[in-house]
N, C-alpha and C positions, 0 to 999 in steps of 0.2 A: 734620596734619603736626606734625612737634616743631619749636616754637616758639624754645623756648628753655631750657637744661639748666642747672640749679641746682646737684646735687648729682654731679658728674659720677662719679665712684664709682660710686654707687647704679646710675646710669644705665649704668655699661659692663657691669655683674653682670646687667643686663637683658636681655641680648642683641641690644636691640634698637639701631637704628644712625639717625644724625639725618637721615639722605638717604632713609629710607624711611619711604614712607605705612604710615599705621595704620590699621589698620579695626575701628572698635567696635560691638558687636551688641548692643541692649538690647531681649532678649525673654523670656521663661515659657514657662508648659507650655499656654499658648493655652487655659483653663479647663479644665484636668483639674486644676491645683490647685483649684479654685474648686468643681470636682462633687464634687470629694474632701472637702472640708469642709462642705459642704451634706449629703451623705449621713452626714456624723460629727454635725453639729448637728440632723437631725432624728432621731436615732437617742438621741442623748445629752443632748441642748440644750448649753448650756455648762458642764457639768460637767466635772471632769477624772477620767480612769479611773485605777486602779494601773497603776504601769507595769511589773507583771509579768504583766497580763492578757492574756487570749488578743486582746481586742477594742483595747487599745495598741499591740501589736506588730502588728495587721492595719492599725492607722490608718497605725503608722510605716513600714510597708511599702510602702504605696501613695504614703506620702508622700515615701521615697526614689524609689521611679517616678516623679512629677512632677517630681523635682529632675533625676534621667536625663533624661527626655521634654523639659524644659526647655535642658538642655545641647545636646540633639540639634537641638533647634528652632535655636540661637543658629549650631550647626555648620553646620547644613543653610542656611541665612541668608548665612553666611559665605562659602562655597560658592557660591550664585548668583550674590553680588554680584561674587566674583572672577572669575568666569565670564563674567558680562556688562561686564568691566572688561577681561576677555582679560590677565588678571594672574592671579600664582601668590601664595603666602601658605601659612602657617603659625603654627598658633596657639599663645599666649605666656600671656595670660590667660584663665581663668574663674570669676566669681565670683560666688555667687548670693545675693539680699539678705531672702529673704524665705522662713525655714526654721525646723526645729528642731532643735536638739542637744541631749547630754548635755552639763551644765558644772558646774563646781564654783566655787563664789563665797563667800568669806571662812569653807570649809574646809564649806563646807555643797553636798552633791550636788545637783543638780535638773539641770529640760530648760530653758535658755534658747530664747526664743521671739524670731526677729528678722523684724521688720517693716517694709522698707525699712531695715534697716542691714547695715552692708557688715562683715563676720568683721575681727579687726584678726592675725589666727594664721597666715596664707594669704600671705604674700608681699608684694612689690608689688603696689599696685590702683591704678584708675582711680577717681577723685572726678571723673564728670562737669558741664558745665555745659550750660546750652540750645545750642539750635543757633546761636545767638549771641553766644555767648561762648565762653573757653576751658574745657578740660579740664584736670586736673593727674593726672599720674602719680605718686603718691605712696608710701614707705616707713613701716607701722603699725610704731606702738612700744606692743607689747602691753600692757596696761591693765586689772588688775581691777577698776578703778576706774569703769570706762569699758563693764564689763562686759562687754570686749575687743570691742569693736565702736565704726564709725567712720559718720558720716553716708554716705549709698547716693549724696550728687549736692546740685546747688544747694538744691534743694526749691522746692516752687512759692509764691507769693502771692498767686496769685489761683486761686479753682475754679476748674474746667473750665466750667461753667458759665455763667460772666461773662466769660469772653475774649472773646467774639463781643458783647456787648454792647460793650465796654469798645475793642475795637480795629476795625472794621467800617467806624465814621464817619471812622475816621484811615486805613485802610490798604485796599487790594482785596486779595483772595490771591495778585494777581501781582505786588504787590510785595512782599507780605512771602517771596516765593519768592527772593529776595537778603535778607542780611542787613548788617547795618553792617559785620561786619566784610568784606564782600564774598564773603561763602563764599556757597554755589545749593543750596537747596531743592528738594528734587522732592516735591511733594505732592498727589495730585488728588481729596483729602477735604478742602471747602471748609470744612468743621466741627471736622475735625482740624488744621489749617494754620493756624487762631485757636486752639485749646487749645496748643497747644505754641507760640507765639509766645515770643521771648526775654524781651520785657515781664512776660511772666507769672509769670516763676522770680525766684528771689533773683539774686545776683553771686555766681559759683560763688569769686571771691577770697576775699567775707566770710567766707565757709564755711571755705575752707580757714586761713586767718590765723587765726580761732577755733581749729580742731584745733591748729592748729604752737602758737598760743600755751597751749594746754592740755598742749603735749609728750605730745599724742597721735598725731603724725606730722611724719615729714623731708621736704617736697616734692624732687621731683627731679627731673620736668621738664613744662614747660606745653605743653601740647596744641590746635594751631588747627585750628576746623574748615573744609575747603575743601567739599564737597560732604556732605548732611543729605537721608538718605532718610526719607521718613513716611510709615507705612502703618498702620491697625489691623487690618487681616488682611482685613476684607470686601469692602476695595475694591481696585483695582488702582493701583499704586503709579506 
């Protein structure tokens, strides 16, 4: 839910209104991007092709499918959950962090490659936090500098690996199924409910106070989370 509006401007040109729920969807192409670059790495290893060959334009083809495939996934998502919430919705954002483009940087052409970074040319986005902290809705102020792209989200500080180590002896999964800020988890991967603990990401603030102070973004409004679904797809949610 919107917390709180900063930049109230920014915020009315959003269409979106402070009395209504948000629903945020962070998913991919569920490994079609992942078979798609396994079949280009054992085919090519790491080399780059021209990019007027027959075998660039088959990669970048496939590789706009994953980016569709991955839209459709976040849609189809969106969709359920309004469904099982017996609510209507309409979507406002989407934006995807882990692509390639054409770009042009200090007058010289190439493909910029983003990997976890969020396009800063696309409007307003969301700079998520864990499911225990806030989110900011935020206004990109385009940046060559910056190689027009903005952090995808908090980032995490701990592996995946070491959450369960690290949080086990402190917490059961029913309690971290609440969070401090009182928002409810639904989680019933006892493996995934320690990897995504809020302990484990940064302070989605620092993150953004860094961009603003960079004058690479206007915040303009903070985002709480009341309910955090978690699922990796194998198990039922």
């Amino acid at each position: 839910q919107v917390d709180r509006i900063v930049d109230a401007d920014s915020f009315a040109l959003s269409g979106l209104q402070k009395t209504q729920l948000l629903l945020l969807v962070h998913s991919g192409s569920r490994g079609l991007g992942q078979a798609i670059l396994r079949r280009h790495v054992e085919a090519f290893s790491h080399n780059g092709l021209p990019e007027d060959s027959d075998d660039a334009r088959r990669y970048l083809a496939e590789h706009d499918d994953a980016l569709a495939f991955a839209r459709s996934n976040r849609a189809l998502i969106a969709c359920r959950i309004l469904q099982q919430l017996r609510a209507e919705g309409e979507p406002r954002l989407d934006v995807a962090h882990n692509f390639v483009e054409p770009c042009t940087v200090a007058g010289e052409a190439g493909w910029l490659h983003r990997k976890g970074a969020t396009p800063d040319g696309q409007g307003l986005v969301i700079i998520p936090g864990s499911r225990g902290d806030y989110s900011w809705l935020v206004k990109p102020v385009v940046s060559e500098e910056s190689l027009f792209s903005l952090a995808h989200g908090a980032g995490r500080k701990w592996m995946r690996t070491e959450c369960k180590d690290r949080l086990s002896a402190k917490f059961t999964p029913r309690q971290l199924c609440r969070t401090g800020m009182g928002s409810r988890v639904i989680c019933r991967d006892r493996q995934l409910i320690y990897e995504e603990a809020p302990q484990a990401y940064k302070s989605i603030d620092s993150v953004v106070d860094c961009l603003a102070d960079a004058g690479l973004i206007t915040p303009v409004a903070c985002l709480r989370p009341v309910l955090t679904l978690k699922t990796s797809g194998e198990k039922s949610a």
